[in-house]
C-alpha positions in Angstrom: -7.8 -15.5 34.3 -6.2 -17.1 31.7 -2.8 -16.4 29.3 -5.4 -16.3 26.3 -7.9 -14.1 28.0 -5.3 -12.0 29.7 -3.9 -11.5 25.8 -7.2 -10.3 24.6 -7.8 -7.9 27.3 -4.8 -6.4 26.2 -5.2 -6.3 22.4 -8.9 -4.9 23.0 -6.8 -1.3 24.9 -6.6 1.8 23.1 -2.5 0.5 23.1 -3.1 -2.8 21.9 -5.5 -1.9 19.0 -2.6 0.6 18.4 0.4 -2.3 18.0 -2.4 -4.2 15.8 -2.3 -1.4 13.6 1.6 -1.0 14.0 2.4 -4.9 13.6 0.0 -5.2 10.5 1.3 -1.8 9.4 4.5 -3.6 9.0 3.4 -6.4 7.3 1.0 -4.4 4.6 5.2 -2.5 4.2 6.9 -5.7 3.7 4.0 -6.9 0.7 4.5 -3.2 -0.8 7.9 -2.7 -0.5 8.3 -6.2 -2.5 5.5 -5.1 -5.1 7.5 -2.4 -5.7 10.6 -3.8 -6.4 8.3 -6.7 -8.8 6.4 -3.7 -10.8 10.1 -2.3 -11.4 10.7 -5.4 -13.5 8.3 -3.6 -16.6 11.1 -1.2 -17.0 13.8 -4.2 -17.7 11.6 -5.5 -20.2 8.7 -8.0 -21.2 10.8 -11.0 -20.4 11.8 -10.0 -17.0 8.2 -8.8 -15.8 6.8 -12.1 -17.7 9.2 -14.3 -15.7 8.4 -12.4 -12.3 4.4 -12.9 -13.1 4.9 -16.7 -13.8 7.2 -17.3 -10.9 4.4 -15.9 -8.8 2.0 -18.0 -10.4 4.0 -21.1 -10.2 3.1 -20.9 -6.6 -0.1 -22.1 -6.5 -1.8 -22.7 -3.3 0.9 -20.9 -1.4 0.1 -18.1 -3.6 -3.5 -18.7 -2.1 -2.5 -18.9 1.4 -0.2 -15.6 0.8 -3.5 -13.8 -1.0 -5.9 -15.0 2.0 -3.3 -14.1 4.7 -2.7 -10.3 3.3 -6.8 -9.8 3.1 -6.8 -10.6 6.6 -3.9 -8.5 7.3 -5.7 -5.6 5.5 -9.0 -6.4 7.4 -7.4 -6.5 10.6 -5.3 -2.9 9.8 -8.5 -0.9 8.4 -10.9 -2.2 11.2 -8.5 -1.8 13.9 -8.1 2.1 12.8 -11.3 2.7 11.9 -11.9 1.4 16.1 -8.9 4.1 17.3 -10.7 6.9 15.2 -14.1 6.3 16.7 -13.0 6.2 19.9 -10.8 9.2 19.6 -13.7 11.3 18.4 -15.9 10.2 21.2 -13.1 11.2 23.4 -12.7 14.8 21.9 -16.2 15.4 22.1 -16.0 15.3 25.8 -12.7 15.6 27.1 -11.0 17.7 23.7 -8.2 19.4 25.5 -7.3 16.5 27.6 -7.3 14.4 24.6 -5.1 16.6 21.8 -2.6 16.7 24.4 -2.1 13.3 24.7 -2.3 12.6 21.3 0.2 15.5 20.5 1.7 15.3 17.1 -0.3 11.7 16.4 -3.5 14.4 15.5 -3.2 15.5 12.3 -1.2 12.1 11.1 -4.3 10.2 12.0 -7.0 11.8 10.2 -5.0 11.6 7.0 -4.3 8.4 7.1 -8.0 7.4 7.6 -8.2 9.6 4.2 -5.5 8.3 2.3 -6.5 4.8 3.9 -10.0 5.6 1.8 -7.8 6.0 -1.4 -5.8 3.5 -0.9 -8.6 0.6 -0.4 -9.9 2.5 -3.5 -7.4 1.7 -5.6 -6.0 -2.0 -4.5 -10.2 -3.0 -5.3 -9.8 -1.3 -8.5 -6.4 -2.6 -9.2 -7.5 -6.1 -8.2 -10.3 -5.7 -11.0 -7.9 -4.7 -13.8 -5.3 -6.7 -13.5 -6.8 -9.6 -12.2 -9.8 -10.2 -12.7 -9.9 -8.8 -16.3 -6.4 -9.0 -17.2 -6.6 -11.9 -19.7 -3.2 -12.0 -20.5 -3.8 -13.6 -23.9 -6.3 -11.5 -25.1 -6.5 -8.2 -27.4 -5.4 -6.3 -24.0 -1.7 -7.9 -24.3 -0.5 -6.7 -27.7 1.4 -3.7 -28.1 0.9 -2.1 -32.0 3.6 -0.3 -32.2 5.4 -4.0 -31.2 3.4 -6.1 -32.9 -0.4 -6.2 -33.2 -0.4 -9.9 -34.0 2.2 -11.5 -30.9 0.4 -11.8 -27.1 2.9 -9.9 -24.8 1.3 -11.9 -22.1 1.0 -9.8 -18.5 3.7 -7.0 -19.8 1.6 -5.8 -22.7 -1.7 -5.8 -20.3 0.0 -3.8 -17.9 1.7 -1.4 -20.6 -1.8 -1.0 -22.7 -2.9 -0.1 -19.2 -0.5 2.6 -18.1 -0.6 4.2 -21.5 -3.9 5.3 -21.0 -2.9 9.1 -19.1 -6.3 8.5 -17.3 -5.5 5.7 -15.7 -1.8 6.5 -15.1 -3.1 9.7 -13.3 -5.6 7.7 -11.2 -2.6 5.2 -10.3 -0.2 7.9 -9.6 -2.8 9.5 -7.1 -3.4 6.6 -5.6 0.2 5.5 -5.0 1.2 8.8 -3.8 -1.7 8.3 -1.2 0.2 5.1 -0.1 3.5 6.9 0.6 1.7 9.4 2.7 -0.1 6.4 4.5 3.2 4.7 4.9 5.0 7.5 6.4 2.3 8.5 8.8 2.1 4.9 9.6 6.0 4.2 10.7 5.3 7.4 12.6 2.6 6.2 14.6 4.0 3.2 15.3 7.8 4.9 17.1 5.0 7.2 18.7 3.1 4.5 20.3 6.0 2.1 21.3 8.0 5.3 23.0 10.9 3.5 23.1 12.9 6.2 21.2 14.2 9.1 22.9 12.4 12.8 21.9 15.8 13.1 19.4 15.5 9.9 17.6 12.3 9.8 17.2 12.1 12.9 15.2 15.0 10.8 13.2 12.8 7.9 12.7 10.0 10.4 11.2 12.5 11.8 8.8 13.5 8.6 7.6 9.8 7.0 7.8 9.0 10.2 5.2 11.3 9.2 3.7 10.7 5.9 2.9 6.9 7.1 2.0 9.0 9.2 -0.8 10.6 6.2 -1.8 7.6 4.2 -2.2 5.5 7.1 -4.2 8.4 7.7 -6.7 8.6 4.2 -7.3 6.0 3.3 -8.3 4.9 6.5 -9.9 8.1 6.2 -12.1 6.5 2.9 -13.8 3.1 4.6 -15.3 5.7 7.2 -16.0 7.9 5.6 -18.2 4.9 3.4 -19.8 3.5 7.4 -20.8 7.1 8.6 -22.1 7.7 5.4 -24.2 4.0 5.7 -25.5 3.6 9.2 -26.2 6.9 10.6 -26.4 9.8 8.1 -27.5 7.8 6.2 -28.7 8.2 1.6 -28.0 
């Protein structure tokens, strides 16, 4: 048998498909936790957040290659858990108390992060939509009236017009909050599976995967936030 085949037998275990999701899990934290810290930039200011959007865009193919290698990344998480969750409910239906006792404390994690999963693929195809798709950051979408209703504020004033709509902030927080719970119940899963903390750190490594699911639901919730305060409130 060979190295390649060997590999593939592994990856295609209940473990393997469990470090798939862990590995790509960590990848899918790296592009949020660097979104985040991106996003943050429409609090400095229009400049700023403009800058950050045209660095990205200066890119080009890479930007491509970046895009096409995060989709599979997202394929390759979602169908890999969708696999695990299949099989664990054909396992309960037949060997249920066997099964919950292996799975221990992984139980209730699991089953809501298939849901927040849900929400979150909800959201990035909706967010993909606005921003990208229709974001003409030229257009009628881009100026800010109480700014000025005749100067483009390019990406910034898109995003802004966006967030100042409470509807849509709400939908975003929702959404967000949904990938801090993923996040955390993610980190967990994947010190679970590895085992290679004792019983006393891995309850540590929970704690501080929540959080850093806390982190990454505040954070970006605080951007919609502000956009609302300055709109409604403070005023621009």
């Amino acid at each position: 048998m060979s190295s390649t085949q060997t590999l593939a037998g592994r990856l295609s275990t209940t473990v393997g498909k469990e470090l798939i999701v862990g590995v790509t899990g960590v990848l899918l934290v790296g592009f949020i936790l660097a979104h985040l810290v991106g996003n943050l930039l429409l609090i400095v200011g229009p400049e700023a957040f403009n800058h950050y959007a045209a660095q990205l865009n200066n890119l080009g193919e890479l930007l491509w290659v970046a895009r096409i290698g995060l989709i599979v990344t997202f394929v390759a998480h979602i169908s890999m858990a969708i696999s695990l969750s299949r099989a664990s409910a054909a396992a309960r239906g037949t060997q249920r108390y066997e099964v919950e006792k292996s799975v221990g404390r992984k139980t209730a994690a699991t089953r809501l992060m298939l849901i927040s999963g849900v929400t979150i693929l909800c959201f990035v195809l909706f967010h993909i939509y606005d921003f990208t798709i229709t974001g003409d950051r030229e257009g009628d979408r881009s100026f800010i009236d109480a700014i000025s209703d005749t100067e483009s504020m390019g990406l910034y004033g898109v995003v802004f017009n966006s967030f100042a709509n409470p509807l849509r902030s709400l939908f975003y927080i929702i959404a967000v909050c949904g990938v801090g719970l993923h996040l955390s119940h993610a980190i967990s899963s994947v010190v679970v599976t590895l085992g290679i903390l004792t019983e006393k750190s891995t309850d540590k490594a929970e704690l501080a995967a929540k959080v850093i699911g806390l982190i990454v639901a505040v954070g970006f919730s605080s951007i919609p936030l502000y956009v609302l305060l300055r709109a409604h409130v403070i005023g621009v």
